[in-house]
C-alpha positions as MATLAB code, in Angstrom:
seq = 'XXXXXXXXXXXXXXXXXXXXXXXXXXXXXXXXXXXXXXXXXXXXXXXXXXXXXXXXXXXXXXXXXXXXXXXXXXXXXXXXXXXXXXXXXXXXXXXXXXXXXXXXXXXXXXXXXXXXXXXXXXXXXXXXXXXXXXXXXXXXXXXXXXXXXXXXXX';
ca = [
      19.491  -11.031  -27.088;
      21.239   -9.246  -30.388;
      19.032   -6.346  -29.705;
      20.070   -6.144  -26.124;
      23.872   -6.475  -27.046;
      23.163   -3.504  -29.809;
      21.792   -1.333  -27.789;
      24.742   -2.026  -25.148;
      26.981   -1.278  -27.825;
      25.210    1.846  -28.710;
      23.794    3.427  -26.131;
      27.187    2.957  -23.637;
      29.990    4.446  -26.361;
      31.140    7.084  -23.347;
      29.827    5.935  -20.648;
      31.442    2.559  -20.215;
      33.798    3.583  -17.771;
      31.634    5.286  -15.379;
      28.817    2.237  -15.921;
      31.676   -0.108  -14.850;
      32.476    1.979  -12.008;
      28.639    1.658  -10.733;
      28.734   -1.981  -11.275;
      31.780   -2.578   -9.562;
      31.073   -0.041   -6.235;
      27.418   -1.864   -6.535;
      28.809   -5.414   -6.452;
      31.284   -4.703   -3.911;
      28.730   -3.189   -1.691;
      26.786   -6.617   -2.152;
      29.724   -8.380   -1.141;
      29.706   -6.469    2.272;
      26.062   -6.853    2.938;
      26.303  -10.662    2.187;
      29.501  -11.081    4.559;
      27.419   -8.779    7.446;
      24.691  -11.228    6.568;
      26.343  -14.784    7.406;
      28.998  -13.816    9.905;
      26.404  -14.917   12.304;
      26.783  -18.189   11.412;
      30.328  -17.980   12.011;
      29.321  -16.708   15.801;
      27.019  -19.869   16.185;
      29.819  -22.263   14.945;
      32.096  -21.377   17.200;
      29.822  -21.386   20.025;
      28.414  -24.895   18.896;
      32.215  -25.701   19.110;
      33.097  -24.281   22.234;
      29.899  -25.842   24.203;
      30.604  -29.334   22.621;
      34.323  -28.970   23.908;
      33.428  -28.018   27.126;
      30.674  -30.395   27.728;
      28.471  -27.441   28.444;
      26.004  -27.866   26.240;
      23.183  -25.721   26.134;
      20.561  -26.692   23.484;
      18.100  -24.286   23.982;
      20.633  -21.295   23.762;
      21.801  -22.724   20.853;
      18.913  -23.355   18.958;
      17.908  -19.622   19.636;
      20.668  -18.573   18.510;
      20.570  -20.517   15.387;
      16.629  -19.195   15.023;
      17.810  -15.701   15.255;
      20.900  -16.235   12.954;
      18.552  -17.427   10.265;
      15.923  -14.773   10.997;
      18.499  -12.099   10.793;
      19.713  -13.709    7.548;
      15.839  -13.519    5.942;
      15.789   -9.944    7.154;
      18.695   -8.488    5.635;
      18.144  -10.213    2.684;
      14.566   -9.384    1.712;
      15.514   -5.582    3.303;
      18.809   -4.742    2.015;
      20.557   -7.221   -0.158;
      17.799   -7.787   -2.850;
      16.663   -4.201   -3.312;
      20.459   -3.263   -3.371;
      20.659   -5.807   -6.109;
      17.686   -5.105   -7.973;
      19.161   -1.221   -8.016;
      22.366   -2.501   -9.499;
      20.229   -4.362  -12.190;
      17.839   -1.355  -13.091;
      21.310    0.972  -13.106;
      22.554   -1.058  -15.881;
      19.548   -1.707  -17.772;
      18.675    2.110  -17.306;
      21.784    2.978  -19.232;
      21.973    0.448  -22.200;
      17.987    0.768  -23.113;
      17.908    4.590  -22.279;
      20.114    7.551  -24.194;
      20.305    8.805  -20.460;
      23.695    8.587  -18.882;
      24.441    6.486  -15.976;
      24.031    7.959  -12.685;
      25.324    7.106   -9.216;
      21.622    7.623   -7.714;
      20.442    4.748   -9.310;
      21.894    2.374   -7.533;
      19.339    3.103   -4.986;
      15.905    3.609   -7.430;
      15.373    0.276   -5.263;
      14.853    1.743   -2.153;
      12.214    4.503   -3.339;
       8.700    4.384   -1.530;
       6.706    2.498   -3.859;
       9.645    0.596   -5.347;
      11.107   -0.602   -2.146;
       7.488   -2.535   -1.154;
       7.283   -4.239   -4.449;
      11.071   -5.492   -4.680;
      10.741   -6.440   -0.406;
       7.677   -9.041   -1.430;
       9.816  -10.418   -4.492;
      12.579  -11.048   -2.359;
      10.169  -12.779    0.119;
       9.226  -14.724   -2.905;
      12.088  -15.399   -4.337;
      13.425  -16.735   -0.820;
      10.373  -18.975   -0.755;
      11.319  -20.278   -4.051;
      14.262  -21.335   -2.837;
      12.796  -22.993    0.547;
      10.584  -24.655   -1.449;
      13.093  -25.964   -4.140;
      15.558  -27.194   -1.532;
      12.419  -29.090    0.177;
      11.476  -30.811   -3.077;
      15.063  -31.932   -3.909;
      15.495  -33.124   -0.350;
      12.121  -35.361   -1.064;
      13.219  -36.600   -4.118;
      16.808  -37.418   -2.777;
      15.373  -39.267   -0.345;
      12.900  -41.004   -2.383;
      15.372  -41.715   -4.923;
      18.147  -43.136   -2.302;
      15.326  -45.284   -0.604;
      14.600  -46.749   -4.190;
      18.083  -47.237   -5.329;
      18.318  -49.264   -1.638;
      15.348  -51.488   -2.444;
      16.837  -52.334   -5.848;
      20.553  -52.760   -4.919;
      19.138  -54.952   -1.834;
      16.995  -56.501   -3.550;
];
């Protein structure tokens, strides 16, 4: 970690400004992608809204909907947002371990031909990782609650 904040020191003395800059344009660009990501969900929620005022309920609609809000979601993600992200990453790490100065291009070394593959399946990884974390803490909640029960009631 020293030798990581060194080299930061070091290798950035007149570049910091335009390394910010790339950091900042690559966050903000994240921003966007996530908000284009979930307004979907704000679509569905106000339809789920409207329907249950209405009385017009429509399941199967709705449950489409919500498939293909989700599905979009898992798309743009493992497309867009995580190779966007892992460019912002390799732009900064490119300029503090490198004497090379920061350029604007590599915010995008993500989306390269061989690149873009191999950070696509992590971000179908990582998004299983996070499935599959959610469904174990959801099991142990549950077993935990149940147990707490049984001993409270007890």
């Amino acid at each position: 970690m020293f030798t990581f904040t060194k080299l930061f020191w070091h290798n950035t003395q007149n570049q910091k400004a335009r390394l910010f800059g790339i950091a900042f344009i690559g966050f903000a660009i994240l921003l966007l992608l996530t908000i284009l990501a979930m307004s979907p969900y704000n679509l569905l929620l106000q339809v789920w809204q409207m329907s249950m005022l209405t009385g017009q309920q429509n399941l199967t609609t709705l449950i489409l909907m919500m498939v293909g809000a989700i599905l979009l979601t898992i798309f743009l993600f493992a497309m867009l947002i995580f190779p966007f992200f892992v460019g912002v990453i390799s732009a900064i790490h490119h300029s503090i371990l490198n004497t090379t100065k920061a350029r604007w291009k590599d915010l995008f070394r993500a989306f390269k031909k061989g690149v873009w593959g191999k950070t696509v399946i992590l971000g179908i990884l990582t998004l299983l990782f996070i499935v599959v974390t959610a469904i174990i803490y959801a099991l142990v909640n549950a077993g935990m609650t149940f147990l707490i029960q049984q001993i409270f009631n007890w």
